[in-house]
C-alpha positions in Angstrom: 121.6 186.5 97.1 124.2 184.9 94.8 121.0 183.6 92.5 119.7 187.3 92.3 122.8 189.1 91.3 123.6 185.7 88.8 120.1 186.5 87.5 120.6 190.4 86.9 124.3 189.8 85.4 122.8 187.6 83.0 120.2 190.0 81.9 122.8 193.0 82.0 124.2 190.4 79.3 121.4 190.1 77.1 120.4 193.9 77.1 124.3 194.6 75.9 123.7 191.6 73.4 120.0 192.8 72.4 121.5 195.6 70.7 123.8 193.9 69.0 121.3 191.7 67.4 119.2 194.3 66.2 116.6 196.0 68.9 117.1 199.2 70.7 115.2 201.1 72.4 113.6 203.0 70.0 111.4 199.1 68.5 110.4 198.4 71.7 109.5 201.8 72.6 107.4 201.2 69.0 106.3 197.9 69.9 104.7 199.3 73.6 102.8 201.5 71.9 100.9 199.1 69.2 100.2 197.1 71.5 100.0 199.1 75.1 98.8 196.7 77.4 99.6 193.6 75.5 102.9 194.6 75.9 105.3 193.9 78.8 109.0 194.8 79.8 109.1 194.3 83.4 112.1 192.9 84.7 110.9 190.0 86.6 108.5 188.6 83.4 111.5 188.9 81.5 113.2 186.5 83.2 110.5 184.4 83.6 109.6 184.4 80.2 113.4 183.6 79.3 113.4 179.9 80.4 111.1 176.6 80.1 111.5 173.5 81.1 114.7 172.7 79.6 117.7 172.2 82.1 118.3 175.8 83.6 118.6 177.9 80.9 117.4 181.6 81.1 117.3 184.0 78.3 115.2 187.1 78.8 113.3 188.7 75.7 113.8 192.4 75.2 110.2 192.5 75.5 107.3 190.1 75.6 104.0 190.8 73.7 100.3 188.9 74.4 98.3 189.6 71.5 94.8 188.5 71.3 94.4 188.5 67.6 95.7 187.5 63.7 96.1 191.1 62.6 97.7 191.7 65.9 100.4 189.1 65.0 100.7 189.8 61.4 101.4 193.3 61.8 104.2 192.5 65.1 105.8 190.3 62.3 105.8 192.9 59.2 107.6 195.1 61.4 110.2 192.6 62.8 110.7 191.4 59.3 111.4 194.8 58.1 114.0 195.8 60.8 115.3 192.3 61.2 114.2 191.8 65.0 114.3 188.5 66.5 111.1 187.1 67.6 110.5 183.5 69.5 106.4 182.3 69.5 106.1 180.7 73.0 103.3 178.3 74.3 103.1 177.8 77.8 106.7 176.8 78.1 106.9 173.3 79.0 109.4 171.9 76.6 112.3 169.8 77.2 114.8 171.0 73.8 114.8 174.7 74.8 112.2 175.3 71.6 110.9 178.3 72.9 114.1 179.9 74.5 114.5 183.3 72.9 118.4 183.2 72.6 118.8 186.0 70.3 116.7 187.9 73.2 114.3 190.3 71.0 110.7 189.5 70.9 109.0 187.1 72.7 105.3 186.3 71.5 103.4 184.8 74.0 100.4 182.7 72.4 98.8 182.5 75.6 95.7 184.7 75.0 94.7 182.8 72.0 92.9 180.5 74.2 89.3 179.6 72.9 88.2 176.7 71.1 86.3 178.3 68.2 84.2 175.1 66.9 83.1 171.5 67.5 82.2 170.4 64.5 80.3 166.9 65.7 79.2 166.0 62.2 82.7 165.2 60.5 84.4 164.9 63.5 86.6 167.5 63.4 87.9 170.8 66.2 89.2 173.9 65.1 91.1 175.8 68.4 93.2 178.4 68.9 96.8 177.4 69.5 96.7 178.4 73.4 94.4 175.9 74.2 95.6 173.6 77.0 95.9 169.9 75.5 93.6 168.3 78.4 91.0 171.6 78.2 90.6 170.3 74.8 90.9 167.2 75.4 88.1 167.5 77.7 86.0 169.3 76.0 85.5 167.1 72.6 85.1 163.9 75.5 81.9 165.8 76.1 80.4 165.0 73.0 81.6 161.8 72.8 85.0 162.5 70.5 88.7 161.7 71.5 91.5 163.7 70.3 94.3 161.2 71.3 97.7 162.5 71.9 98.7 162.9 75.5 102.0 164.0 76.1 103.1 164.3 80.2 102.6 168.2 80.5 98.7 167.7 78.5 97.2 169.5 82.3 99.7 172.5 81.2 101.3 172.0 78.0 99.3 174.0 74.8 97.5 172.7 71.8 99.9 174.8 69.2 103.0 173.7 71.2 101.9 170.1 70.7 101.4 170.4 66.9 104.7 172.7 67.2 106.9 169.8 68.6 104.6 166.9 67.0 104.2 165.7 70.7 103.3 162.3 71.3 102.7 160.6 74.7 101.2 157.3 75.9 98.4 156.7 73.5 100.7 157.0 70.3 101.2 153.4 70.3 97.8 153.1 69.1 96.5 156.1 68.0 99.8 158.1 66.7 101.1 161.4 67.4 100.3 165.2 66.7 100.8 164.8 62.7 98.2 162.1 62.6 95.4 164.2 63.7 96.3 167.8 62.0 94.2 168.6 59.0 94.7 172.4 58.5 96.6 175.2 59.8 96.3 178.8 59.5 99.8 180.5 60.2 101.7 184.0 60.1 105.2 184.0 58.1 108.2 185.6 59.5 107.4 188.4 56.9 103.7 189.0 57.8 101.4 187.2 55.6 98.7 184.9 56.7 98.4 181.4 54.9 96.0 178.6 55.2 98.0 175.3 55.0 95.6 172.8 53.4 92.1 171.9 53.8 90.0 170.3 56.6 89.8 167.5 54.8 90.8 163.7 55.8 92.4 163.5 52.2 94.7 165.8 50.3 96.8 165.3 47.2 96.7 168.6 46.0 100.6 170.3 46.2 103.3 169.9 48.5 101.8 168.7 52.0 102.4 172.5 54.2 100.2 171.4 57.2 102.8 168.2 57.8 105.9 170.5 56.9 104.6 172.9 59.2 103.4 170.3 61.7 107.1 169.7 64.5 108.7 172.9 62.9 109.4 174.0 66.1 108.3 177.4 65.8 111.0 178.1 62.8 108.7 178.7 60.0 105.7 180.5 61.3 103.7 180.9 63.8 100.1 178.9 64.2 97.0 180.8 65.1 94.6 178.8 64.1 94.6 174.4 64.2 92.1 172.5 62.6 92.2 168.7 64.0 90.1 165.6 63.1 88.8 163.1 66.1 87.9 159.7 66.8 85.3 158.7 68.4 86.1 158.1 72.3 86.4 154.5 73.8 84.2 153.9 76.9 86.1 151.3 79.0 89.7 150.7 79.3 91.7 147.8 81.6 95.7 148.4 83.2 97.9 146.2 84.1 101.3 147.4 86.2 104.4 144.5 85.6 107.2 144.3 87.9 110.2 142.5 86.3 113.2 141.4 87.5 115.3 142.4 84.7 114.9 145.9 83.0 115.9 144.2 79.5 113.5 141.5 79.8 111.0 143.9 80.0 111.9 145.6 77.2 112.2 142.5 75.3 108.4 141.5 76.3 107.3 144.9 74.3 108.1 143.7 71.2 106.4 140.2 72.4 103.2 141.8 73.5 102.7 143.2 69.5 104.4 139.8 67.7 101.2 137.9 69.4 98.6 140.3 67.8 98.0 143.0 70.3 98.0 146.8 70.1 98.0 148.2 73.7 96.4 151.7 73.9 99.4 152.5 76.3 102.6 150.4 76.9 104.9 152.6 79.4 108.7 151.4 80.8 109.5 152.6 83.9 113.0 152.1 85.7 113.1 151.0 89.2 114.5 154.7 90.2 112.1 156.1 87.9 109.1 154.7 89.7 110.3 154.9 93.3 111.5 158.5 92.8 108.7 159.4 91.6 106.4 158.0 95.1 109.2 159.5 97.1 108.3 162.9 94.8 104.3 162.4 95.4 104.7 161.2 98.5 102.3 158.5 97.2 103.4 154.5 98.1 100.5 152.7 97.6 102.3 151.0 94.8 104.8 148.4 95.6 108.3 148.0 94.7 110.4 145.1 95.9 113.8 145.3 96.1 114.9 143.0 93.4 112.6 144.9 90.9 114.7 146.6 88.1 112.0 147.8 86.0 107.7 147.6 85.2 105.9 147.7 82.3 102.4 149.9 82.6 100.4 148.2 80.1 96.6 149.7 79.0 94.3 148.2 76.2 90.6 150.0 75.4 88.1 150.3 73.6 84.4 149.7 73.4 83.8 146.1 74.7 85.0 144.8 78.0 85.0 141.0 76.7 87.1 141.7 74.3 89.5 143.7 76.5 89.4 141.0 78.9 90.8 138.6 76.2 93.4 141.0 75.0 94.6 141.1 79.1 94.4 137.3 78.8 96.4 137.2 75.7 98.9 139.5 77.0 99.6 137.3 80.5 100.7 134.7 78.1 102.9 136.6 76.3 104.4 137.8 79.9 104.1 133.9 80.9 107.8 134.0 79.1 109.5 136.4 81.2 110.0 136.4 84.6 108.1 138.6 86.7 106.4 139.2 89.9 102.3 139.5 90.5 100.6 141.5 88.1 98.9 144.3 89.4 95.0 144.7 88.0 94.0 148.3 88.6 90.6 147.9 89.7 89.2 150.9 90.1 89.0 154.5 88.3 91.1 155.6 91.3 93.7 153.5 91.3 94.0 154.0 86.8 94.2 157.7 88.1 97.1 156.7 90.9 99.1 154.9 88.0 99.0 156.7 85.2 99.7 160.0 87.6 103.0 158.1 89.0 103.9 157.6 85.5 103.2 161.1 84.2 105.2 162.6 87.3 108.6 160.9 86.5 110.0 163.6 85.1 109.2 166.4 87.6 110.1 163.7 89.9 114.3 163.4 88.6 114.1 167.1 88.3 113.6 167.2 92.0 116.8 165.1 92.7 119.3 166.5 90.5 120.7 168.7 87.8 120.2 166.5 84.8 119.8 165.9 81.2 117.0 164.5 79.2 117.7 162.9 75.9 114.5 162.1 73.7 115.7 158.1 72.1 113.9 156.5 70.0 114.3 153.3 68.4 112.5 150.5 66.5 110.8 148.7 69.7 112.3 146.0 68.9 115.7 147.4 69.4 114.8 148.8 72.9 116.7 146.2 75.0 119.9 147.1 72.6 119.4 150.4 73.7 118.8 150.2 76.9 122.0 147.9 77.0 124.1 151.1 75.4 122.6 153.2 77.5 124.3 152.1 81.2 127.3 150.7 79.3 128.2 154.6 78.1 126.9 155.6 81.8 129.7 153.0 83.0 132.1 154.2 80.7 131.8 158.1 82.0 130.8 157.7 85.3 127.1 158.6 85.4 123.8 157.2 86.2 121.0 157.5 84.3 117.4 157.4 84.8 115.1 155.8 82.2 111.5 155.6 81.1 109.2 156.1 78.1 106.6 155.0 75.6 108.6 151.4 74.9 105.4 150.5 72.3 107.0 152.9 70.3 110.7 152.3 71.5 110.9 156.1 72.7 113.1 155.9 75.6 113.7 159.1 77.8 117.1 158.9 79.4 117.7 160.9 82.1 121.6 161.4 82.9 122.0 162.6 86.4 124.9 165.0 87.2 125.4 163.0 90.8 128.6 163.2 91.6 129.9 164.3 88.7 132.4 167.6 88.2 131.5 170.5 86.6 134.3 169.5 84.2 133.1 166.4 83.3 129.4 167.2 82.9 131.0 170.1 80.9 133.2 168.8 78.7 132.8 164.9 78.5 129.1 164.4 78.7 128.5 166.0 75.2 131.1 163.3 74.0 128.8 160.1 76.0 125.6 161.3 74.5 127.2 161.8 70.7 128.1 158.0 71.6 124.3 157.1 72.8 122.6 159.0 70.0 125.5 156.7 67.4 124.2 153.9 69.0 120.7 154.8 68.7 121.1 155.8 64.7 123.1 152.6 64.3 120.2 150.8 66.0 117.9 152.4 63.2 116.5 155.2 65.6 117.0 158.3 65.9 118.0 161.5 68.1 114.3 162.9 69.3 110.7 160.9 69.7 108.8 163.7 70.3 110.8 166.8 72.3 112.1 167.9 69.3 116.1 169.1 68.5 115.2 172.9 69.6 118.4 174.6 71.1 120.0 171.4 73.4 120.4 168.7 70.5 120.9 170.8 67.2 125.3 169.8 67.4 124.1 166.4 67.0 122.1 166.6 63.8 124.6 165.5 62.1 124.9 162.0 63.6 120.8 162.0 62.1 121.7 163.2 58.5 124.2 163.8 55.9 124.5 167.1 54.9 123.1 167.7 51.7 119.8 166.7 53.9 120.4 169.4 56.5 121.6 171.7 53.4 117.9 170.6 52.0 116.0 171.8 55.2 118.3 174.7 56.0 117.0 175.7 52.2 113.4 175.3 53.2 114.4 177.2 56.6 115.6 180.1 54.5 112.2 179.5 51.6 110.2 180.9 54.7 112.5 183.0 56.9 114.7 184.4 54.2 116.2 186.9 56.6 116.3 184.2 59.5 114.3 186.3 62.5 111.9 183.5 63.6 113.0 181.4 66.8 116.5 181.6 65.6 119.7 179.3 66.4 117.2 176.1 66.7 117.1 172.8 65.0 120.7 174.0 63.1 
């Protein structure tokens, strides 16, 4: 009961503040009626519309709009522009910086119904989709005809293709194949003030102007809003080999990443996993055909593919006597499709998995890989110095650690007021370490008061500019990345 009336306080809140920031009654009442059943004000999809997967924030929209087409958007966004309403663009709403929030309440556009891939174009390789596409659907579907479209993050069974190219997502296979950006050749997009742009060209070379599709490309959902993605593919490897390592020192295992790739190797995936991260997650599945010894602090998950079994065989091989230098446990061969599934599935699950336990936070490191065991080291010696435990995990072939602080025991005070001060101490250490605050999550709403560990000013003055080049009067997905 004390969640309900929590929940209809807070929205009592935002319909006071709503007004405040520029919609009445009288825009949504005008909004309803161009779009009638696209458009949606019920209470309860308010609310549900208001969060993602970021902590528990909640911010309901004044209203929440599905449109199923360009002119649809563009003519949503005139309007806003002309009467200064707030509007957020959502995807499915599975990010971790509180992107797609709508904090100044508003309009939320949903991108949901723009769900169709439009063409397979098998002859230069290349997809053109709608931005609601789901990232495996897709994924899937280009598989079929013998094309790969690499990037994988966690959430690819939920997450959406535009959200992805949005947030410049990443995931396992970025070690070897890169992220998002690496695969976007053209965008169309709606600006705040109505008009619809074409970014570039599908083309896999471009040196004509500024590059829009990369400035456009991890925006966040600040300078426009994508309708239609145009993305190039590789053709799709047909065998792959994994390897789990147990090791009995988590730093030692981050040290071997950056041993694995100094001997010549480019794993297609190269995961870290924590011991809590790992045995969390089998206690969250329910799944412990994997295991764990006491006296192991952390495993490596370690993939290699391609088109030639001999030659992966001899990249494995390679790779055991890299991992002849550290001290680990028996190497587990996955040897079936089944048990790859079981693996990577454990991995992918970690973070619904410390969800489950405990209010906690998730910051996005990234580092050179070779800096990871620094990091790591930073990492439980600021958890030491404020009391918490963390959780930790990530892409270490690209030294993108997630660490996941757990509130435990700690007071409301303290995760209040002193856990801002330990992360602007890990994210120092990461930028002294060369790194930097977010991998692939994005700044959104959570990490923006710590840009300024990142950059100096004049550079945030520089992007703020372009911010207001696009969005001179500031309504799209406001109060992110700044």
């Amino acid at each position: 009961m004390a969640e309900i009336v929590h929940l209809v306080e807070f929205l009592n809140f935002g319909i006071k503040r709503q007004t405040q920031m520029g919609i009445s009654k009288e825009h949504v009442e005008y909004l309803q009626n161009l779009l009638l059943d696209k458009a949606f004000t019920n209470e309860e999809q308010l609310i549900e519309y208001g969060h993602d997967e970021t902590e528990d924030f909640n911010f309901p929209p004044s209203i929440i709009l599905k449109p199923t087409t360009v002119e649809e958007i563009s003519t949503v966004m005139r309007y806003c522009f002309e009467n200064e309403i707030p509007v957020t663009p959502a995807g499915a709403r599975t990010g971790l910086s509180g992107g797609a929030l709508p904090t100044h309440y508003g309009v939320l556009i949903s991108m949901e119904k723009f769900n169709h891939i439009l063409e397979i174009d098998e002859k230069n390789h290349q997809v053109t989709t709608e931005p609601g596409v789901i990232t495996q659907v897709l994924q899937d579907a280009v598989k079929a005809k013998g094309l790969f479209y690499p990037p994988d993050p966690a959430s690819k069974g939920s997450c959406f293709i535009g959200g992805n190219v949005s947030e410049n997502s990443g995931g396992p296979k970025a070690v070897k194949y890169g992220v998002t950006k690496d695969y976007v050749l053209n965008l169309e997009v709606v600006l705040p003030s109505g008009e619809v742009i074409w970014t570039g060209a599908n083309v896999l070379k471009n040196a004509t102007g500024y590059n829009l599709t990369q400035l456009i490309v991890g925006s966040e959902g600040t300078l426009g809003i994508i309708t239609k993605i145009v993305l190039r593919l590789i053709p799709h490897p047909t065998t792959d080999m994994l390897m789990l390592v147990p090791f009995f020192d988590a730093q030692k295992a981050c040290e071997a990443v950056a041993a694995i790739f100094q001997a010549g190797i480019t794993p297609s995936g190269l995961e870290f996993m924590e011991r809590d991260a790992l045995t969390w997650t089998q206690q969250f599945t329910q799944d412990f055909s994997i295991q764990v010894s006491d006296n192991h602090e952390a495993h490596l998950l370690i993939e290699v593919d391609g088109f030639d079994s001999e030659v992966l065989m001899k990249e494995c091989e390679k790779i055991l006597v890299v991992l002849e230098n550290f001290e680990t446990d028996e190497i587990l061969f996955a040897d079936s499709e089944a048990q790859k599934n079981t693996l990577w599935s454990l991995r992918r699950k970690v973070g619904e998995a410390v969800k489950s336990q405990s209010i906690y936070k998730e910051e996005d490191t990234v580092v050179p890989r070779f800096a990871l065991p620094q990091l790591l080291f930073h990492v439980k010696e600021i958890g030491k110095k404020y009391g918490f435990h963390s959780v930790c995990y990530g892409h270490a072939g690209d030294g993108n650690l997630h660490v996941n602080i757990i509130k435990g025991e700690l007071s409301d005070e303290q995760w209040e007021n002193e856990l801002p001060i330990a992360i602007r101490e890990i994210f120092t250490e990461v930028v002294k370490l060369g790194g930097t605050l977010s991998g692939e999550h994005g700044i959104g709403l959570v990490q923006k008061s710590y840009m300024d560990i990142a950059f100096p000013e004049v550079t945030l003055d520089l992007m703020r500019a372009i911010k207001k080049v696009f969005d001179p009067k500031g309504i799209l997905n406001p109060n992110k990345i700044f």
